[in-house]
VOZADO-956165 format. One record per residue: x, y, z of N, C-alpha, C in turn; residue in three letters. Coordinates in steps of 0.05 Angstrom, whole numbers, padded with zeros to 5 digits, always signed. Example, Ala and Ser with C-alpha at 12.3 -4.5 7.8 and 13.67 -1.06 7.14 Angstrom:
+00264-00114+00156+00246-00090+00156+00264-00066+00156ALA+00257-00045+00142+00273-00021+00143+00258+00001+00157SER
# end
This chain:
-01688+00311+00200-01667+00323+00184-01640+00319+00198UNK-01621+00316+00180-01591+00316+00192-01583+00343+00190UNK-01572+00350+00212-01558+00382+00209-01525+00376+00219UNK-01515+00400+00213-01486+00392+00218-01472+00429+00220UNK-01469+00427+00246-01452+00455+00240-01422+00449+00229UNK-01425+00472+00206-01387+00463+00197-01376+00483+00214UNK-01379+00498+00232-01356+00509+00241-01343+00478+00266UNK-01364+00469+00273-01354+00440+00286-01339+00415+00284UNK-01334+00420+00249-01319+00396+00238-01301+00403+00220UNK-01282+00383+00216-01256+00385+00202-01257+00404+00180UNK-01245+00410+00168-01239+00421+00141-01238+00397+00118UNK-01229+00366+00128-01234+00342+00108-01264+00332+00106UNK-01276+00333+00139-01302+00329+00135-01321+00343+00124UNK-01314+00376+00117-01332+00388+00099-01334+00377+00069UNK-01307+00385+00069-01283+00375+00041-01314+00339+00033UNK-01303+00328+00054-01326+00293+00036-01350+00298+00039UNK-01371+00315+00053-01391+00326+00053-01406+00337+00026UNK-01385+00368+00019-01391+00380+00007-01382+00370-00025UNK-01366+00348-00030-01354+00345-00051-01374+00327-00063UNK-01382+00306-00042-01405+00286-00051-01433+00291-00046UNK-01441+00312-00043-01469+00322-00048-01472+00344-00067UNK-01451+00356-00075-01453+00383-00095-01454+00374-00117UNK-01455+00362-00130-01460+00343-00151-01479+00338-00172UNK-01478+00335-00198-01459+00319-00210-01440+00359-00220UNK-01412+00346-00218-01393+00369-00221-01385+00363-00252UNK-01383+00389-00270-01370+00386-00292-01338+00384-00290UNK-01320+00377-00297-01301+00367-00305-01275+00385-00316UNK-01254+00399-00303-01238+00414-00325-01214+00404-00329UNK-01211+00387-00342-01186+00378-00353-01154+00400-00362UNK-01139+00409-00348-01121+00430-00349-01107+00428-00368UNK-01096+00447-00378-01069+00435-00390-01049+00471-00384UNK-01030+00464-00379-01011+00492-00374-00974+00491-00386UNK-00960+00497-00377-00940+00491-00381-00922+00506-00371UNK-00905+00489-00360-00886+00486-00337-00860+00509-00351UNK-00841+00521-00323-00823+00538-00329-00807+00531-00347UNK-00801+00490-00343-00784+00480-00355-00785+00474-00382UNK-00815+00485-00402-00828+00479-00425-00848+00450-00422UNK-00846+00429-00407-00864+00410-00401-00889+00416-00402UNK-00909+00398-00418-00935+00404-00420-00945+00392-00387UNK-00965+00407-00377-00977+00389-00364-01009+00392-00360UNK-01017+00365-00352-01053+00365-00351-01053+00353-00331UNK-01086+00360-00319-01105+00358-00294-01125+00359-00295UNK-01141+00343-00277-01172+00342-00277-01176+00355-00249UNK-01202+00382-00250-01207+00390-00221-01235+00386-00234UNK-01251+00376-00220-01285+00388-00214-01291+00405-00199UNK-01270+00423-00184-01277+00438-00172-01283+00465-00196UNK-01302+00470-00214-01295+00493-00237-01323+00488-00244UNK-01323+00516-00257-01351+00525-00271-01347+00549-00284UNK-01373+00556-00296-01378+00582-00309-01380+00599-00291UNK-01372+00624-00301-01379+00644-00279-01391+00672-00295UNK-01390+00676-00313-01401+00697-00326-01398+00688-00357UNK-01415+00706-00371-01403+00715-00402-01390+00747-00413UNK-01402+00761-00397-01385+00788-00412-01375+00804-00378UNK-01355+00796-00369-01335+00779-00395-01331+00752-00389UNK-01326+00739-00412-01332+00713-00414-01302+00698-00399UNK-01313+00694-00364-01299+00682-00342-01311+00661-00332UNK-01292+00642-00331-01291+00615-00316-01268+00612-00290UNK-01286+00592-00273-01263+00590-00246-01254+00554-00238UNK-01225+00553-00235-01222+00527-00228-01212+00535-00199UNK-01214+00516-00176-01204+00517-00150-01183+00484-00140UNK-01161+00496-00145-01135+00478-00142-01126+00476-00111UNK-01126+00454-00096-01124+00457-00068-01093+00462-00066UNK-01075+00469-00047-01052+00463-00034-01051+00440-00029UNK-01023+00422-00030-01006+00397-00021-01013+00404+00007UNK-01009+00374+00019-01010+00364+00056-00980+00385+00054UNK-00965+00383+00041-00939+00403+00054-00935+00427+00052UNK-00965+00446+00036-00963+00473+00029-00945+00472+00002UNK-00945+00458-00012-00923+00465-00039-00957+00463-00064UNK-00948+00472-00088-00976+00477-00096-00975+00457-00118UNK-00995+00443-00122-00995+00434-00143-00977+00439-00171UNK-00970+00435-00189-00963+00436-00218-00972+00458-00234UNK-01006+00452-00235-01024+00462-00252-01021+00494-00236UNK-01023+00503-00223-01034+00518-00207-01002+00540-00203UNK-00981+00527-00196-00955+00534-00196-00947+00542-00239UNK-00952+00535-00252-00961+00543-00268-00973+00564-00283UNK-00997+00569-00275-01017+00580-00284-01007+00616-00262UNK-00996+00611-00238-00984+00640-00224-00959+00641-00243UNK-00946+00624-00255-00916+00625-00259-00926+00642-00298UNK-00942+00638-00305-00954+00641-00344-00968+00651-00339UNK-00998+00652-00321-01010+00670-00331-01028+00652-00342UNK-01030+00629-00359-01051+00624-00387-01052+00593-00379UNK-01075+00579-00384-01081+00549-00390-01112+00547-00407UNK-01103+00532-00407-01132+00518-00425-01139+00497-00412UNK-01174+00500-00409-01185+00485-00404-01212+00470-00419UNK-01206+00438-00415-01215+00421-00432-01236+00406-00428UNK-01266+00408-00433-01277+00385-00428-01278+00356-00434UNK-01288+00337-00427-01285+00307-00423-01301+00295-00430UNK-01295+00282-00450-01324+00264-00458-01318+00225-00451UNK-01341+00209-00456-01334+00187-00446-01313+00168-00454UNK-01312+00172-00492-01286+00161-00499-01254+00167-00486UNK-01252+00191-00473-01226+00197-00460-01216+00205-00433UNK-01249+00196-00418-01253+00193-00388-01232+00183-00376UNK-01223+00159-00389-01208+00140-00362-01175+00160-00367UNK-01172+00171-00381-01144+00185-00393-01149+00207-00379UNK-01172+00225-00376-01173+00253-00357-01164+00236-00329UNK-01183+00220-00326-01179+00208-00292-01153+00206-00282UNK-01142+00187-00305-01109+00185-00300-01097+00207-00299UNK-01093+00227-00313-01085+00250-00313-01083+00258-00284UNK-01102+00248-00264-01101+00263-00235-01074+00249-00219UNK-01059+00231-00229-01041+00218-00212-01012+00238-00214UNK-01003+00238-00184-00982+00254-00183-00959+00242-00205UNK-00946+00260-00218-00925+00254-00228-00902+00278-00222UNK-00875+00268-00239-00855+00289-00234-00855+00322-00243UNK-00862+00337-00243-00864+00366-00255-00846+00361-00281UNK-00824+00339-00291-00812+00337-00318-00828+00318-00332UNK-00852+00308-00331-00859+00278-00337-00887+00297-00350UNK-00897+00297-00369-00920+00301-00381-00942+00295-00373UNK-00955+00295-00367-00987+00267-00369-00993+00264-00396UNK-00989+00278-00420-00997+00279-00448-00987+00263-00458UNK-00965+00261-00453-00943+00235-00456-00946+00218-00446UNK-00953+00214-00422-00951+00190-00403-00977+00182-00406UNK-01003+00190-00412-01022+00170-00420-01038+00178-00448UNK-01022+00174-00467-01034+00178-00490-01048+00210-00500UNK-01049+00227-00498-01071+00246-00503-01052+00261-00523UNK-01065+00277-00545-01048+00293-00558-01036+00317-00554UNK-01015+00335-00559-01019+00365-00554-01018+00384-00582UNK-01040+00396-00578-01034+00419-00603-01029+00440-00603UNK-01020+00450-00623-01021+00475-00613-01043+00498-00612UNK-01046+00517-00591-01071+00536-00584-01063+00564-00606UNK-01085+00577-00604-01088+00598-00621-01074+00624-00605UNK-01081+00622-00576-01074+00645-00565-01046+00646-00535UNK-01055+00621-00524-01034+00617-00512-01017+00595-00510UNK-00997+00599-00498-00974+00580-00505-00987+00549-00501UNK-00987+00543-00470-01004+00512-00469-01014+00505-00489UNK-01015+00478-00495-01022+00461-00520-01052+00454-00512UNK-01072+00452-00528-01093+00435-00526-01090+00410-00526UNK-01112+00396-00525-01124+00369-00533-01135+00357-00551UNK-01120+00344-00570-01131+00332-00591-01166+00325-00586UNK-01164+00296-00569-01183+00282-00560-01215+00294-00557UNK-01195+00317-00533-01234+00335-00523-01244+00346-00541UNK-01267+00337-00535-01289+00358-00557-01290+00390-00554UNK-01281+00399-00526-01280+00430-00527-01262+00444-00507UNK-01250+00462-00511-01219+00472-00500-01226+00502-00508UNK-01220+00518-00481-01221+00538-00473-01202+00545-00470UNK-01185+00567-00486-01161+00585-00481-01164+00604-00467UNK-01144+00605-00444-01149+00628-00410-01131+00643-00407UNK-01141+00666-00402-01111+00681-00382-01120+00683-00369UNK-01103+00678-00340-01117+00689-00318-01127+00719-00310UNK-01144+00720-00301-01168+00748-00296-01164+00757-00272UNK-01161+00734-00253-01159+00736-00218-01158+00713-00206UNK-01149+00726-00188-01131+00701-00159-01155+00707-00134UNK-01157+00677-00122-01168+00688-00085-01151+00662-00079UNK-01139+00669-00057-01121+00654-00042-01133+00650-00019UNK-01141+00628-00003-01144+00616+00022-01123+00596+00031UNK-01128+00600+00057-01117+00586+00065-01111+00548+00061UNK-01125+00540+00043-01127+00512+00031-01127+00514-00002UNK-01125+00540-00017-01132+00538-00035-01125+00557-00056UNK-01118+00560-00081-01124+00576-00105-01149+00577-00124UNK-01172+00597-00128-01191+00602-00144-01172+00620-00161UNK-01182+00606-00185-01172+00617-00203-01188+00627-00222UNK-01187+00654-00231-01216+00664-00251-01201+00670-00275UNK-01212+00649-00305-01200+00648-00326-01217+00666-00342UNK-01202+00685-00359-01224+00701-00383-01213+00682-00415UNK-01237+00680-00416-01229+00659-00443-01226+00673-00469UNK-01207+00670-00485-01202+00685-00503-01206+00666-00533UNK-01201+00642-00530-01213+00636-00552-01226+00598-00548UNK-01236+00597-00566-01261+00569-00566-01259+00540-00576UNK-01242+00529-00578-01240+00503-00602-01255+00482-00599UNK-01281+00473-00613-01292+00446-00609-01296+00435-00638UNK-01293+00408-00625-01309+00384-00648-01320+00398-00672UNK-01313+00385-00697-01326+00395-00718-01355+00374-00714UNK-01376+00399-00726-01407+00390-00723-01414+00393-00702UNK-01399+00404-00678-01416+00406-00644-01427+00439-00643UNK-01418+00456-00651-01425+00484-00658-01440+00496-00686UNK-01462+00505-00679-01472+00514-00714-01466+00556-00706UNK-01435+00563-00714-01430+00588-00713-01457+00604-00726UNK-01480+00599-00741-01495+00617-00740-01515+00621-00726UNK-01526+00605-00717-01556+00596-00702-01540+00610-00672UNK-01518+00600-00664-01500+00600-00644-01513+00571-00619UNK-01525+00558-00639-01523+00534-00624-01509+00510-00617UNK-01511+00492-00595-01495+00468-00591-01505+00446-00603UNK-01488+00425-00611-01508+00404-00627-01508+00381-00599UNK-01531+00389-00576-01522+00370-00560-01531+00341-00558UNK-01538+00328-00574-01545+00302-00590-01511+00292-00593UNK-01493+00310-00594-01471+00302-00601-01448+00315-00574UNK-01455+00315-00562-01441+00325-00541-01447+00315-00503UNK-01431+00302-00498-01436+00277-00481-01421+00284-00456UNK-01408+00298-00439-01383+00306-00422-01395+00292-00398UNK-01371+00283-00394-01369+00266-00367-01376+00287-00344UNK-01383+00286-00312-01385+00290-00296-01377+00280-00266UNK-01372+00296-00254-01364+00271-00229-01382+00271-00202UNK-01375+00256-00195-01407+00245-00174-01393+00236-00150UNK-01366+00246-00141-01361+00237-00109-01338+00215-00110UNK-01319+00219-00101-01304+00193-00097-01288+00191-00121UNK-01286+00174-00128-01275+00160-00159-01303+00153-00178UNK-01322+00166-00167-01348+00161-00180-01354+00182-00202UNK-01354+00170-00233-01366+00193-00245-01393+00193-00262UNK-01407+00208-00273-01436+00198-00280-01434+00212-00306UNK-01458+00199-00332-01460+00198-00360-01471+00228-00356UNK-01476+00241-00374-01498+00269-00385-01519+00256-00413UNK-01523+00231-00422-01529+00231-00448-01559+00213-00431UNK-01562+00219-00409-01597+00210-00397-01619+00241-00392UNK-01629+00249-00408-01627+00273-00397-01667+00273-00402UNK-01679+00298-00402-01702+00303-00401-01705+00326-00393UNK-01731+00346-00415-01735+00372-00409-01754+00372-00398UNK-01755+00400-00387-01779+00417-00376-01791+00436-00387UNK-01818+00436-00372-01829+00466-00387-01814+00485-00391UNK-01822+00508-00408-01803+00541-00413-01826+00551-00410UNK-01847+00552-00390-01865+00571-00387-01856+00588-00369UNK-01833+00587-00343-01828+00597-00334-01815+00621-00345UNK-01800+00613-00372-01792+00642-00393-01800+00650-00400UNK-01821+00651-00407-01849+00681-00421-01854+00698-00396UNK-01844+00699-00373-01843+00717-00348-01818+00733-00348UNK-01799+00722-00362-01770+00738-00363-01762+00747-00391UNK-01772+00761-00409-01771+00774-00436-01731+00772-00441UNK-01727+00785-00416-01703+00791-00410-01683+00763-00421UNK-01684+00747-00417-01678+00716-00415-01674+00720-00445UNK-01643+00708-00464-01626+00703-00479-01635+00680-00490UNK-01638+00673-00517-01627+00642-00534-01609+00630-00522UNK-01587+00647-00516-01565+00628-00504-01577+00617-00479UNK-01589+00620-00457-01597+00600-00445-01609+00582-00442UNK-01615+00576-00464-01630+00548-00470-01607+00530-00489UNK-01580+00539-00497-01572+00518-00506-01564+00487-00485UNK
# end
């Protein structure tokens, strides 16, 4: 076995460690908007679910080499609200791009094609393109010393027509494909997939429909 104490190594060497083995990461494509009215978007994989009632999600936005904060993130303390977007493979290489520094007046929506719409609940614009966009206010902050966690309560839902059946409350995931990222500039498909038994669920009564979508 390889072992590795992290109190022994860098904070970058955890950072390429832990970024390329935690994996494959879902994808949150940002979108917020700036003091100056500027839309802006971002891709973090650092984000996930974190609950449903109440229904909270978390993205983790690092600090600049100079301590100045990202966009998205300077943002999101400055409003309060973003939306976040999943990624599918037709608009992969446009999230990716989205990660390149630009000027806090310069769009990425603009600057590589993507649409903005307008959201139901908060100001930031959605995404034409993605199949699914999450409207946030922020819920809570943890601040480290390298970092902002951000805990979004989602207030409202927009996807693809035909990817949701509002009664069943199922996903149509035959039709639902979201990119992931796998380390590096490396990202990996979701549409190879294969089940397992649910015998393990007839032990937990407790256990929801919704976890099996």
């Amino acid at each position: 076995m390889t072992e590795v104490d992290f109190e022994q190594i860098s904070s970058y060497q955890r950072y390429k460690l832990m970024a390329s083995l935690i994996v494959p990461r879902p994808i949150a494509l940002v979108t917020t908007l700036g003091a100056n009215g500027v839309a802006n978007a971002a891709p973090f994989s650092m984000f996930n679910m974190v609950g449903e009632d109440p229904p909270i999600l978390m993205i983790s936005i690092n600090r600049l080499a100079d301590g100045q904060l990202k966009d998205t993130a300077a943002n999101i303390l400055h409003s309060g609200e973003f939306v976040v977007h999943m990624s599918d493979e037709p608009m992969a290489q446009k999230m990716h791009d989205c990660g390149q520094n630009l000027p806090s007046d310069v769009s990425e929506l603009t600057q590589f094609g993507l649409t903005p719409v307008a959201s139901r609940c908060v100001k930031p614009p959605r995404i034409l393109e993605a199949p699914v966009a999450f409207e946030c206010v922020l819920h809570e902050k943890l601040e480290t010393d390298s970092r902002y966690v951000f805990i979004g309560r989602i207030q409202w839902l927009a996807a693809r027509d035909g990817l949701i059946d509002t009664q069943a409350w199922r996903v149509n995931l035959r039709e639902y494909s979201p990119v992931a990222r796998f380390g590096a500039s490396f990202y990996t498909r979701t549409n190879d997939r294969f089940s397992l038994s649910d015998a393990a669920r007839e032990v937990a009564p407790q256990s929801t429909a919704i976890d099996t979508l």
